[in-house]
Kinemage of the C-alpha trace (Angstrom):
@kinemage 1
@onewidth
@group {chain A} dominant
@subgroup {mainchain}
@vectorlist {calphas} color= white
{ca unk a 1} P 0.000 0.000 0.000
{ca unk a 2} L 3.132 2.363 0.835
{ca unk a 3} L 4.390 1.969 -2.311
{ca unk a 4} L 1.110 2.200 -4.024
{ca unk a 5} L 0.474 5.970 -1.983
{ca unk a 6} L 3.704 6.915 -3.058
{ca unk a 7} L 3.028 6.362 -6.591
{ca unk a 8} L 0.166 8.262 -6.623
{ca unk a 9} L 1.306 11.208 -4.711
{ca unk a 10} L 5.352 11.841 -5.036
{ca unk a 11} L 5.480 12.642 -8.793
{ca unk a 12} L 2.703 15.589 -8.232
{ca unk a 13} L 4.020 17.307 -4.907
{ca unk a 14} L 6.691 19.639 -5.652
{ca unk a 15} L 8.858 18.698 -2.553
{ca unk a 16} L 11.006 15.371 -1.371
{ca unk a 17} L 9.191 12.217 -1.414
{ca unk a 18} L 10.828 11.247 1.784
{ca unk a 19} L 8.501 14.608 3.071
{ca unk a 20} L 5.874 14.287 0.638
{ca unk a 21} L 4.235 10.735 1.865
{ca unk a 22} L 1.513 10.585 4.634
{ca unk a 23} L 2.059 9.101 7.216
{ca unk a 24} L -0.016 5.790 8.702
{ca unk a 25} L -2.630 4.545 6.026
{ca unk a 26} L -4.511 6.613 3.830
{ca unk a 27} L -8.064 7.406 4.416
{ca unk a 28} L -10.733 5.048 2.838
{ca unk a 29} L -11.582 5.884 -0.470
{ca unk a 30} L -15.167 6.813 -0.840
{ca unk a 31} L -16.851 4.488 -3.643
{ca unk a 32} L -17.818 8.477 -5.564
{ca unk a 33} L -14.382 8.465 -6.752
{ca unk a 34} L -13.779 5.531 -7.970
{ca unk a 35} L -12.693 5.718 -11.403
{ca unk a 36} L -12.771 9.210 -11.409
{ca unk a 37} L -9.808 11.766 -11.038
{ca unk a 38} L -9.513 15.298 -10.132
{ca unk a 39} L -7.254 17.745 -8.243
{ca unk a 40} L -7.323 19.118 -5.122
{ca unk a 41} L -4.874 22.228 -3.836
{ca unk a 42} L -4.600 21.728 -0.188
{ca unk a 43} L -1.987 23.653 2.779
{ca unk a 44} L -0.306 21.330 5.120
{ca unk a 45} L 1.036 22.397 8.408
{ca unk a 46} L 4.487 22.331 10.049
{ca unk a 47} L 2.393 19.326 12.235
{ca unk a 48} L 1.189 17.286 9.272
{ca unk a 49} L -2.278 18.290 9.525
{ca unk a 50} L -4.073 19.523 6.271
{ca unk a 51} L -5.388 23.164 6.955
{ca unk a 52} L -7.500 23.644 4.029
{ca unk a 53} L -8.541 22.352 0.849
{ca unk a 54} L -10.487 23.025 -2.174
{ca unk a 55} L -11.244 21.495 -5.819
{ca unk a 56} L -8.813 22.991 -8.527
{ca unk a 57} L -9.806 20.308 -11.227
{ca unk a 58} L -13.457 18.816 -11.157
{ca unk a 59} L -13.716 15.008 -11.097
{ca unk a 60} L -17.184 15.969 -13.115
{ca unk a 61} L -19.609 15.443 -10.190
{ca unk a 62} L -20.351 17.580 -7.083
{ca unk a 63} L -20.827 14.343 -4.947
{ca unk a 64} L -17.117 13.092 -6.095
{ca unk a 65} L -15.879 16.397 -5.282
{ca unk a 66} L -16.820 16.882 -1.815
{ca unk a 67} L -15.454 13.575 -1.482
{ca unk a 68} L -12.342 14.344 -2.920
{ca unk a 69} L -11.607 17.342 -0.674
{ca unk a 70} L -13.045 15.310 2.842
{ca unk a 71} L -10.584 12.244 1.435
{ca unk a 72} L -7.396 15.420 1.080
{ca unk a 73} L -8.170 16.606 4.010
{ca unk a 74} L -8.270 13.159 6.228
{ca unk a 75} L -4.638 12.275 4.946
{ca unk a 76} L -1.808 13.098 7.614
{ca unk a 77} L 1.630 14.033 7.175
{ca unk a 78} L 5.182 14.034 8.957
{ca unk a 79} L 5.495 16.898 11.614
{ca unk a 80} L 8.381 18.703 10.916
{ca unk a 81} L 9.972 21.712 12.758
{ca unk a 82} L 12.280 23.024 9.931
{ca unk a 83} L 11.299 25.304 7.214
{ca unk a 84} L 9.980 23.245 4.584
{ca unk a 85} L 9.122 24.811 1.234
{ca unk a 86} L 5.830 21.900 1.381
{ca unk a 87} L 4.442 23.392 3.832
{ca unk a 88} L 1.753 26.319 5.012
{ca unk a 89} L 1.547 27.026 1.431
{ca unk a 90} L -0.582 26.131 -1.095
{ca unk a 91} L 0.443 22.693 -3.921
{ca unk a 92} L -1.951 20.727 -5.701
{ca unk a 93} L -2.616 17.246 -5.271
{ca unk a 94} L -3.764 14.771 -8.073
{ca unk a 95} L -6.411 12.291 -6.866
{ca unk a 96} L -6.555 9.609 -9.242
{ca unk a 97} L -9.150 6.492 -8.196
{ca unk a 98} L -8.851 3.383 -10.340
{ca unk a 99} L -8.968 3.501 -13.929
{ca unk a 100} L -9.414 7.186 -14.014
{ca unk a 101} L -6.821 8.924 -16.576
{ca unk a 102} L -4.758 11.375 -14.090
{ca unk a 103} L -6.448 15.406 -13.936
{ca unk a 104} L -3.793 18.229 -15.136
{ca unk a 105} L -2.449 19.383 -12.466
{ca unk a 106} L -2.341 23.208 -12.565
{ca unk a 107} L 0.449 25.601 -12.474
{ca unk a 108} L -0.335 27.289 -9.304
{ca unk a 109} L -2.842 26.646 -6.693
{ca unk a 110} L -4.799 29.844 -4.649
{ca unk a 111} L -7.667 29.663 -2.911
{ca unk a 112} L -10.856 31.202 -5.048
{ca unk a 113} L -11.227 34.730 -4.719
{ca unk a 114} L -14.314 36.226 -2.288
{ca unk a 115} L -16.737 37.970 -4.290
């Protein structure tokens, strides 16, 4: 499963895969997002905790969505208490469920703008 996780997530986070894992197992995977695949730009903290998250790139359906930013945000990181460019700002994650082709990932991820 490790190896799986790291698969999935190390070639889209834009830091060390040694930092970039989660730690323990990953969250269930809600049966919405199977075969589907989207993006999600999320903020982790210094103590591995996701701080917020939102959809960058639509798995297609609302349902899958919500799911895909409650399954970002349930996934726990390393604590760390060095400067670490990962963290408290914001990267996009890829979430890419069984045969799903993998989302672009965008350039940059910020949070939408308040109207």
């Amino acid at each position: 499963l490790r190896a799986m996780i790291d698969a999935i997530l190390a070639p889209a986070l834009p830091f060390p895969a040694a930092a970039s894992a989660p730690t323990a197992m990953a969250p269930a995977v809600p049966q919405s997002l199977i075969d589907r695949a989207g993006v999600v730009c999320f903020m982790i903290t210094n103590r591995g905790n996701v701080a917020d998250a939102f959809v960058a790139v639509s798995t297609g359906n609302d349902a899958a969505d919500a799911d895909m930013v409650d399954y970002a945000r349930k996934l726990k990181w390393p604590e760390t208490n060095v400067a670490d460019p990962g963290r408290n700002r914001w990267i996009p994650l890829p979430i890419t469920m069984g045969k799903a082709t993998r989302a672009p990932v965008p350039d940059s991820c910020a949070p939408p703008k308040a109207e």
